[in-house]
C-alpha positions as CSV (number, residue, x, y, z in Angstrom):
1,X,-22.2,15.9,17.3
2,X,-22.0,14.1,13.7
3,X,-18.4,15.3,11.6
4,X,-18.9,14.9,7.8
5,X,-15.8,13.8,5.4
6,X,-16.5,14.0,1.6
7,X,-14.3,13.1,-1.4
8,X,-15.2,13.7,-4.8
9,X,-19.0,13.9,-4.6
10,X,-21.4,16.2,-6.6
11,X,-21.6,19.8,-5.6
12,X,-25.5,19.4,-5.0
13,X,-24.7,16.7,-2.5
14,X,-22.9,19.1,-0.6
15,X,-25.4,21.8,-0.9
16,X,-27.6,19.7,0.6
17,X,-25.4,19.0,3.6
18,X,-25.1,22.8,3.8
19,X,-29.2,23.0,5.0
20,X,-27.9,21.1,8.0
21,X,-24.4,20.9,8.8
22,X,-21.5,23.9,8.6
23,X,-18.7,23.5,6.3
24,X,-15.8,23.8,8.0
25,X,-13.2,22.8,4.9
26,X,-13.4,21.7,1.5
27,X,-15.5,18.7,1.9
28,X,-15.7,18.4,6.2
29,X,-19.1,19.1,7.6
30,X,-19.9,19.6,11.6
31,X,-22.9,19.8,13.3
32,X,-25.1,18.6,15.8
33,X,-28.4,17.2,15.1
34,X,-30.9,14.5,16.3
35,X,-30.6,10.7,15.1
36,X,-33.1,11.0,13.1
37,X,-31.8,13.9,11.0
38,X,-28.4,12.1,11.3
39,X,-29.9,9.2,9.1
40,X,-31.5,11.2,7.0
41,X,-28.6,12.4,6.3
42,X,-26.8,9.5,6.1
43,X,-29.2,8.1,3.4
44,X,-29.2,11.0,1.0
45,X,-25.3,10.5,1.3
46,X,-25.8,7.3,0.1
47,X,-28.0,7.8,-3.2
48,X,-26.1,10.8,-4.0
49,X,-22.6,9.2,-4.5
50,X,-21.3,7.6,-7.6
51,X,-17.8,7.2,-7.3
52,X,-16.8,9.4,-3.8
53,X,-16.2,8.2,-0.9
54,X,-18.0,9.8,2.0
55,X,-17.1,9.0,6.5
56,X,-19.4,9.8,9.3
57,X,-18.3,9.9,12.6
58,X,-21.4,10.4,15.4
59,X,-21.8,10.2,18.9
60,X,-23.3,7.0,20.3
61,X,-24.1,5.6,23.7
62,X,-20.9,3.0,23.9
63,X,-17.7,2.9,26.1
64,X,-15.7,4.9,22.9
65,X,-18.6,7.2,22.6
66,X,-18.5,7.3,18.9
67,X,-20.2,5.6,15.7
68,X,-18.3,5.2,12.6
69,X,-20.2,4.7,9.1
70,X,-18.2,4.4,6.0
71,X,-19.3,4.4,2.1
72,X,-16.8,3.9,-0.7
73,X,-13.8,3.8,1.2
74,X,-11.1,0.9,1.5
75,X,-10.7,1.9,5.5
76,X,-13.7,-0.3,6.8
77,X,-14.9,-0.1,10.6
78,X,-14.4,-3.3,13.0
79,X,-15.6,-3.8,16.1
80,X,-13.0,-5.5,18.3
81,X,-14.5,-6.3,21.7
82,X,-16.6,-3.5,22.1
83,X,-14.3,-0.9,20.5
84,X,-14.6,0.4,17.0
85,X,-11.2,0.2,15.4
86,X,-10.5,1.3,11.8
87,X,-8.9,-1.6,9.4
88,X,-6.6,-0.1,6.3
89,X,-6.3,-2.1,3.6
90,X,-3.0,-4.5,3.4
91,X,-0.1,-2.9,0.9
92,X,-0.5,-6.3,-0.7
93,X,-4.2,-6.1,-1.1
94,X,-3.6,-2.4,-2.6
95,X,-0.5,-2.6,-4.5
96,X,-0.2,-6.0,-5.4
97,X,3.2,-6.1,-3.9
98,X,4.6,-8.8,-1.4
99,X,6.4,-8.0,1.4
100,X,7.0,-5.0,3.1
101,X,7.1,-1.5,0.9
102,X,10.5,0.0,0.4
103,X,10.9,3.7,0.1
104,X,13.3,5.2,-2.1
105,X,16.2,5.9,0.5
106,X,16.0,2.1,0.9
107,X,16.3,1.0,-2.3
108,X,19.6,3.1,-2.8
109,X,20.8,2.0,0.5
110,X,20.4,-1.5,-0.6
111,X,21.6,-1.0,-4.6
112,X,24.8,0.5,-2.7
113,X,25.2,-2.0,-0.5
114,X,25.2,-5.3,-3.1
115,X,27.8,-3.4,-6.0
């Protein structure tokens, strides 16, 4: 089984996915198909995106039973004793900010709180 996530990626790109894989949303393609085909796949992805990002989740012969491969995406795959695990990006490393984020209702909480 091989689960296809595209973002912002050329609409021949995803006519090409179309020859092997069903569209199942805007952009999420499902199948099944060999390894082989799989990399294939995988590799026209890769030549074919400019500034998307594009996810591929597989199954594999491991104790989670799935392969993760990512391409232009600030979640990276790390493999943590055996196990896949999926690292987001720090707030700091995206925003810039230190310390935690504050959402809005926080921020009035805390303006109230220091009048």
């Amino acid at each position: 089984m091989v689960v296809v996530v595209l973002t912002a990626v050329p609409a021949g790109l995803r006519g090409h996915l179309t020859r092997w894989l069903l569209e199942i949303a805007p952009g999420v393609y499902v199948g099944r198909v060999n390894k082989r085909i799989r990399d294939h796949l995988w590799g026209i992805i890769i030549s074919m995106l400019t500034k998307g990002r594009a996810i591929m989740v597989s199954t594999a012969r491991s104790e989670q039973g799935l392969e993760f491969r990512v391409h232009g995406h600030d979640w990276t795959p790390v493999d943590f004793e055996g196990m896949t695990l999926i690292r987001r990006p720090n707030a700091d490393d995206v925003t810039g900010r230190h310390g935690p984020a504050k959402s809005n209702a926080r921020k009035f909480r805390e303006a109230r709180r220091f009048k």
